[in-house]
C-alpha positions as CSV (number, residue, x, y, z in Angstrom):
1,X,16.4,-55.8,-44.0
2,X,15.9,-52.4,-42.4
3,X,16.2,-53.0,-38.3
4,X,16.6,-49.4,-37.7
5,X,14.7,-45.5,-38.0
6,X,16.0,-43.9,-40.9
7,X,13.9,-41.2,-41.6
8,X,14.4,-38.1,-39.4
9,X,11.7,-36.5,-37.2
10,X,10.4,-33.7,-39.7
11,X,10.2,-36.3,-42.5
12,X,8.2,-38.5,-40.6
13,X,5.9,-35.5,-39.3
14,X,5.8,-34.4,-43.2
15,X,4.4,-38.1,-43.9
16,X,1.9,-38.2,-41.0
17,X,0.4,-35.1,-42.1
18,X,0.3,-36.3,-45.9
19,X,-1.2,-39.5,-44.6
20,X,-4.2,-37.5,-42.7
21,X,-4.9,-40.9,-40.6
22,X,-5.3,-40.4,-36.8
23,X,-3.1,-42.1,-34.4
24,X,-3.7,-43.8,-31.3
25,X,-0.5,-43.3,-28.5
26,X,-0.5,-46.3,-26.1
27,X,2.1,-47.7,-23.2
28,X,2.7,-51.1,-21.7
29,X,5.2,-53.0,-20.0
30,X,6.0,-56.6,-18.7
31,X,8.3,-57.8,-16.6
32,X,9.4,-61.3,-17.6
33,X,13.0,-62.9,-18.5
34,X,13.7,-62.5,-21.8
35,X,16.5,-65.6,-23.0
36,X,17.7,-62.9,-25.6
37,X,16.8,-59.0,-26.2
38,X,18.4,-58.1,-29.2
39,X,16.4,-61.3,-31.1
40,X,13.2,-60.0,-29.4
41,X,14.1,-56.5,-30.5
42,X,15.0,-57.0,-33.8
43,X,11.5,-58.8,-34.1
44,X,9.5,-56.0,-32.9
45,X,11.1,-53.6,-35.1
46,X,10.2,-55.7,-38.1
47,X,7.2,-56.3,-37.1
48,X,5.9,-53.0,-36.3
49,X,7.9,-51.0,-38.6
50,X,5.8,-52.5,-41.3
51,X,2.3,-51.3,-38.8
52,X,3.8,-48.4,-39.2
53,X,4.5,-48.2,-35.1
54,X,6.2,-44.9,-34.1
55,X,8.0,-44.7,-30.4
56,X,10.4,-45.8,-27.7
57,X,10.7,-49.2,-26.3
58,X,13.4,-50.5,-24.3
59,X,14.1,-54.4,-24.3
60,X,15.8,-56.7,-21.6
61,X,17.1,-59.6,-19.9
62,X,14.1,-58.7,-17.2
63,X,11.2,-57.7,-19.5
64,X,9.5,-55.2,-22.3
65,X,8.8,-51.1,-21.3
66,X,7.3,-49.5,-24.4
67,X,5.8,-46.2,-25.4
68,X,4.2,-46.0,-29.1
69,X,1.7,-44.1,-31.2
70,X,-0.1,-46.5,-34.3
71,X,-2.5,-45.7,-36.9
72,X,-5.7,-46.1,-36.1
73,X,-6.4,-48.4,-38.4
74,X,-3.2,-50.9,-37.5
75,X,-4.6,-50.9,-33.9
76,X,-6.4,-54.4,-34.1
77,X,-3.1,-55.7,-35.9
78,X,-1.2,-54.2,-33.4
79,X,-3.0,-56.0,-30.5
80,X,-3.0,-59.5,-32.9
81,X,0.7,-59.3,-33.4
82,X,1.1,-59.2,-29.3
83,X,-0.6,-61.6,-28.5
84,X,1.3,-63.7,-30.4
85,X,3.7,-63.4,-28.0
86,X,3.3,-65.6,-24.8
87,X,4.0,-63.1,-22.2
88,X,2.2,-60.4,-24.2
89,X,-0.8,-62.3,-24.9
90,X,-3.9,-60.3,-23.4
91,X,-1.6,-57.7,-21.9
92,X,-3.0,-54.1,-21.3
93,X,-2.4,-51.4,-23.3
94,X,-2.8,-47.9,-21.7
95,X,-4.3,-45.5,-24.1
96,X,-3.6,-42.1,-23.8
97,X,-6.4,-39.6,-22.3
98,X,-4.9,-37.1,-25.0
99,X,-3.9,-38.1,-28.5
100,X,-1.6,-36.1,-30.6
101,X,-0.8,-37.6,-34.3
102,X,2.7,-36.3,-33.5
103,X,3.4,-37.9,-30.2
104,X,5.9,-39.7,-31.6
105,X,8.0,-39.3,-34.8
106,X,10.5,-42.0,-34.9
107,X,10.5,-45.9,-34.1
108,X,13.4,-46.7,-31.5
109,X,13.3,-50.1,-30.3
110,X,16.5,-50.5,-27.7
111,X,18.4,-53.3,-25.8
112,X,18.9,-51.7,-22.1
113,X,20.7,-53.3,-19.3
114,X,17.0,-53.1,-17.5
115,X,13.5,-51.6,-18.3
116,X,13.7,-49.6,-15.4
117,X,17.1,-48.6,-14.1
118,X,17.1,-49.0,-10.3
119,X,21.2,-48.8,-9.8
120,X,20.6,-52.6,-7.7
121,X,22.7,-54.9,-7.8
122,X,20.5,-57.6,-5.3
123,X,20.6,-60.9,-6.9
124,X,18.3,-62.2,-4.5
125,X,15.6,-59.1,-5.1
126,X,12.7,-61.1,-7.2
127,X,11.0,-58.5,-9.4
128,X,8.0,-60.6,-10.2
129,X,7.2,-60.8,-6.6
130,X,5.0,-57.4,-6.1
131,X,2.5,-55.8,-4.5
132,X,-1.6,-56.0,-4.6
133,X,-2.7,-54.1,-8.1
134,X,-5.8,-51.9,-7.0
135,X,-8.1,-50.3,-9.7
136,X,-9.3,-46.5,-9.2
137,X,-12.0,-47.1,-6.7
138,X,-9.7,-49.2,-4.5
139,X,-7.2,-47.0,-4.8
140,X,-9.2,-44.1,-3.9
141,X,-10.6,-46.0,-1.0
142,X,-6.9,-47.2,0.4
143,X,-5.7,-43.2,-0.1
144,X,-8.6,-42.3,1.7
145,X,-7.9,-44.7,5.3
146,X,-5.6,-43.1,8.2
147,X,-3.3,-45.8,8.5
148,X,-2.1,-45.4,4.3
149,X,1.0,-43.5,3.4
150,X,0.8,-42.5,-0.5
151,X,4.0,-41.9,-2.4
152,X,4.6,-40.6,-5.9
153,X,7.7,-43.0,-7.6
154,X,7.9,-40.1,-10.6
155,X,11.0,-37.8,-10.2
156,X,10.1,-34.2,-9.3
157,X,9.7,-32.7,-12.5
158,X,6.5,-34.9,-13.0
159,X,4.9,-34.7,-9.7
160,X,5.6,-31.1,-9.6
161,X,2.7,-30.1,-12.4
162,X,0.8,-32.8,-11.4
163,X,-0.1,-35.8,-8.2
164,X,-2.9,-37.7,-5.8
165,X,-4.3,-35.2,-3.1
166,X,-2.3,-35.9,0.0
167,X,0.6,-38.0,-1.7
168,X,3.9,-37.8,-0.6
169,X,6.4,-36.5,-3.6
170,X,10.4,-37.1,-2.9
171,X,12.1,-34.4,-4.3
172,X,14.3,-36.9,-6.7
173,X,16.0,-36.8,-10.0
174,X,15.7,-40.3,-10.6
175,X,13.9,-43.7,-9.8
176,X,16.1,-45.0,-7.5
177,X,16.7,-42.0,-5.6
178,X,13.1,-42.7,-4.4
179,X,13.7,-46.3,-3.1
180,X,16.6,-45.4,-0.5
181,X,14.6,-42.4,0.7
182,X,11.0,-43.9,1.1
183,X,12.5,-46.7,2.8
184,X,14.3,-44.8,5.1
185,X,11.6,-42.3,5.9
186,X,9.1,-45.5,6.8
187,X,11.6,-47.6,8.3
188,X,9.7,-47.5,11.6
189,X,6.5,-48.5,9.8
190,X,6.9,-52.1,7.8
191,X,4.3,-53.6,9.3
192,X,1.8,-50.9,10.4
193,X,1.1,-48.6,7.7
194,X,0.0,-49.4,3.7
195,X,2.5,-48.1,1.3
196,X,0.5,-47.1,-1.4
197,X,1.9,-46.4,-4.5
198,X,1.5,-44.8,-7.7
199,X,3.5,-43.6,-11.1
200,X,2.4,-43.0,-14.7
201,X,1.9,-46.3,-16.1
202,X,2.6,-48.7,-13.2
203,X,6.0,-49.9,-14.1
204,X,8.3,-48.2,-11.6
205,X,5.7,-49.3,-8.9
206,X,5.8,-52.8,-9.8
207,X,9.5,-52.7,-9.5
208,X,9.0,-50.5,-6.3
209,X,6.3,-52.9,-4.7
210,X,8.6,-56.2,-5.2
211,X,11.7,-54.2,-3.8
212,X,9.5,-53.1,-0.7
213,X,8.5,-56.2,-0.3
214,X,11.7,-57.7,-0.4
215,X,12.8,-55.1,2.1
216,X,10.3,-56.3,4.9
217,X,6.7,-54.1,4.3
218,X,4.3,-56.0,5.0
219,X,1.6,-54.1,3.5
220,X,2.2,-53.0,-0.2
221,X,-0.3,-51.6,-2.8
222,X,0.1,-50.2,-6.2
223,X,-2.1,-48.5,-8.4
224,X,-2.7,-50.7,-11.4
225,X,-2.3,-49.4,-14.8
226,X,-0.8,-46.1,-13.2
227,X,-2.5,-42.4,-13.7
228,X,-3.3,-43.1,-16.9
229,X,-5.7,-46.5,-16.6
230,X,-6.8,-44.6,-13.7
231,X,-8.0,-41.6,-15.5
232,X,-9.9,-44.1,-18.0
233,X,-11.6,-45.7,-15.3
234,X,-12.6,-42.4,-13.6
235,X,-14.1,-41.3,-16.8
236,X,-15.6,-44.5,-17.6
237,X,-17.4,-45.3,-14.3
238,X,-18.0,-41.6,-13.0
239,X,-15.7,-42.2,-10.5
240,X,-14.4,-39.4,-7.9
241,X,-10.8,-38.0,-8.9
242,X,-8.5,-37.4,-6.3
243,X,-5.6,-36.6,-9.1
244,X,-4.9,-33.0,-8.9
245,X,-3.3,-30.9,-12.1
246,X,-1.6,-32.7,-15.3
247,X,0.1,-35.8,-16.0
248,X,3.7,-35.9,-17.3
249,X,4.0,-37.9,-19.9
250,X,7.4,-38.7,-21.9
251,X,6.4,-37.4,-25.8
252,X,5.8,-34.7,-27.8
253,X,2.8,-33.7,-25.5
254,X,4.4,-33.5,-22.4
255,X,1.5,-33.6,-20.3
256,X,-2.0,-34.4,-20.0
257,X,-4.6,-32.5,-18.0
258,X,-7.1,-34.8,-15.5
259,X,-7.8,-31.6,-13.7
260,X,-8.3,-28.2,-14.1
261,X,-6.1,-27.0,-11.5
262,X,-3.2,-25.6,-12.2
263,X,-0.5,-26.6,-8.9
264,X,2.6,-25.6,-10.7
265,X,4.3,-21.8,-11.2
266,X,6.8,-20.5,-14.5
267,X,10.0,-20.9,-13.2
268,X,11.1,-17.7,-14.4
269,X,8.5,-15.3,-13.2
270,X,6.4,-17.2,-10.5
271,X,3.1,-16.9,-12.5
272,X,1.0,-20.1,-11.9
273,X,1.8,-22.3,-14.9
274,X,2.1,-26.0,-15.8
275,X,3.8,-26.1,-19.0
276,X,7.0,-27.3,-20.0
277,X,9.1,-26.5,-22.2
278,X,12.7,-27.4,-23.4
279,X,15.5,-24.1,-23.8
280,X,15.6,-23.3,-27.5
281,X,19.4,-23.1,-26.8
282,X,20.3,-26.3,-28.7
283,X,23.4,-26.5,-26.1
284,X,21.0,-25.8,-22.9
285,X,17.8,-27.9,-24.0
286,X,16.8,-27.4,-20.6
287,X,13.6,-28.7,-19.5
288,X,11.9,-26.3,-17.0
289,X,8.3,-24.6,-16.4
290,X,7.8,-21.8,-18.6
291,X,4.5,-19.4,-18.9
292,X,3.6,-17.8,-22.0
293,X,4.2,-14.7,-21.3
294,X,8.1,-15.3,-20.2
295,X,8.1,-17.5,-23.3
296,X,7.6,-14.8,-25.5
297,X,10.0,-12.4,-23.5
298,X,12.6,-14.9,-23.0
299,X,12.4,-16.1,-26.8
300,X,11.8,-19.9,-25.3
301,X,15.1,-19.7,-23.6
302,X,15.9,-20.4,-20.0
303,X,18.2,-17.2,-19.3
304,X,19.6,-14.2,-21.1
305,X,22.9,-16.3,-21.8
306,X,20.9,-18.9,-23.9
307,X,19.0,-15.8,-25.8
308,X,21.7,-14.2,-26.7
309,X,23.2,-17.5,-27.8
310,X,20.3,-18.3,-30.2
311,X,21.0,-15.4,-32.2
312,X,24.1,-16.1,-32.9
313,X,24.8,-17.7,-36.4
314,X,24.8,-21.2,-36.6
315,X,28.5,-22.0,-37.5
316,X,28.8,-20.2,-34.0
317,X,26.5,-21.7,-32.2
318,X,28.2,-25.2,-33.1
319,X,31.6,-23.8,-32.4
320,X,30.3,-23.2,-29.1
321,X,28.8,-26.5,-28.5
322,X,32.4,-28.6,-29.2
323,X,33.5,-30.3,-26.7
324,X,30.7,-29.6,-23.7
325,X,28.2,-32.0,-22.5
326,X,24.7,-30.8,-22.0
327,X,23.9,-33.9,-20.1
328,X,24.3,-33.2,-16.7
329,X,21.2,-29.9,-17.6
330,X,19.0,-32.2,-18.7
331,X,19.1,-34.8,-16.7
332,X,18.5,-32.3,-13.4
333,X,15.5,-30.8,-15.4
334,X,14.5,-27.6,-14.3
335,X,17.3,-27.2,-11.3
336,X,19.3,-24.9,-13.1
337,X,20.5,-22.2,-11.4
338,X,20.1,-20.1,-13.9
339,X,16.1,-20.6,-12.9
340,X,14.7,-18.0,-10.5
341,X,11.7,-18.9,-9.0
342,X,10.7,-22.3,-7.8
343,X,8.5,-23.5,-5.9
């Protein structure tokens, strides 16, 4: 019984390319109590390592976030096998606005301590009790009234290439980051302002709504379905977008474009550019904003240390690497100080 990936990423790209079938990249979440995650996990990987289901999904006690690619083809099968599942049944699937047969190259199904990590420890915060879900053209209309404050839950990285005219982005590494300072920064306004929020796919907003909730505002919104369903919907019904720039998005891609406006600037040179890129510096792996021009120059590195380092011998380069953590760089993507422009 094979319950975990044991092909390795240019293996599987080799067989996606052999198999010439398109692929369909899709997200959705759930927040419901799971009795016990590694059952439900080992159950999912079965049953869509044999759909040939490529991605990252992380089970819990509180619920179901997953990001996958499928053939085309297995889609129907896909959608049959979850709604097999109680709390699955009829769920949505966000479809990405982009596709990319490579999106994904490896099925990792994991048992986290929580879907989201939010760092709380409130036994009496009820997750399932969130805010009002608004589609595209209520959103639009609740971003557009005086009394609404808008606020990105992404980390900076990700509303930095990309966000809602007139949102507010925190300047945060991480999810919970966001919930101390938002709360602090409207503290004086629980009752007489909408919080309005919005993230990729909607699952760090339903989180946020039922914490903001909990915390005494009154009037809490979320955008259902996230950027994404949002971007569907404005295609679909010729609706006005008020999403400026790309979407991050957490594959192969990176990003997806919903507008042509380019917001962000190379963090080496300043040029106006919205691409990332990770430091070819195995070591480094740095996640920062690189323009093509600087990519070429700087070989794909993120500083003149990590060039010279790639061109060093491999045996060297691993030598180098023992005993040092490259954690700490990637989770503060592009703050290095090695960096020298930012915005």
């Amino acid at each position: 019984m094979q319950l975990y990936n044991k092909l390795s990423a240019k293996e599987r790209a080799a067989l996606i390319d052999e198999a010439g079938k398109d692929r369909i990249t899709i997200s959705f979440y759930q927040y419901h109590q799971i009795k016990n995650p590694q059952i439900f996990r080992d159950k999912l990987f079965l049953e869509w390592n044999v759909l040939d289901v490529l991605g990252r999904t992380y089970v819990s006690y509180e619920g179901i976030n997953a990001q996958i690619s499928v053939p085309s083809e297995n889609f129907l099968a896909l959608k049959k096998q979850l709604d097999s599942i109680s709390f699955l049944e009829g769920i949505r699937l966000n479809v990405a606005i982009e596709h990319d047969n490579k999106s994904f190259l490896k099925l990792k199904v994991k048992v986290r301590n929580k879907i989201v990590a939010d760092g709380l420890n409130d036994e009496t915060f009820d997750v399932t009790n969130k805010g009002v879900h608004l589609n595209a053209k209520e959103f639009n209309k609740m971003l557009a009234n005086p009394d609404t404050v808008c606020v990105d839950m992404r980390n900076h990285y990700e509303s930095e290439i990309g966000h809602f005219d007139g949102a507010v982005t925190p300047d945060v590494d991480t999810f919970r980051d966001s919930l101390d300072i938002i709360e602090e920064d409207l503290k004086d306004h629980k009752e007489d302002k909408n919080l309005l929020m919005y993230c990729t796919g909607g699952i760090r907003c339903e989180k946020a709504s039922a914490y903001y909730k909990h915390k005494g505002f009154k009037n809490v919104f979320q955008l259902e379905g996230g950027i994404i369903e949002y971007t569907r919907q404005v295609n679909a019904e010729s609706i006005e977008n008020k999403f400026i720039g790309k979407n991050f998005v957490f594959d192969h891609r990176r990003a997806e474009k919903i507008s042509d406006d380019v917001i962000a600037n190379c963090h080496q040179c300043g040029k106006s550019c919205d691409t990332h890129t990770n430091c070819a510096n195995e070591a480094c792996h740095l996640l920062f904003i690189q323009c093509d021009e600087c990519s070429e120059k700087m070989e794909n590195t993120c500083s003149t240390d990590c060039q010279e380092i790639i061109h060093l011998s491999y045996e060297e380069q691993k030598e180098l690497r023992k005993g040092k953590g490259n954690s700490n760089q990637i989770f503060k993507k592009g703050r290095s100080e090695k960096l020298k422009f930012k915005k």
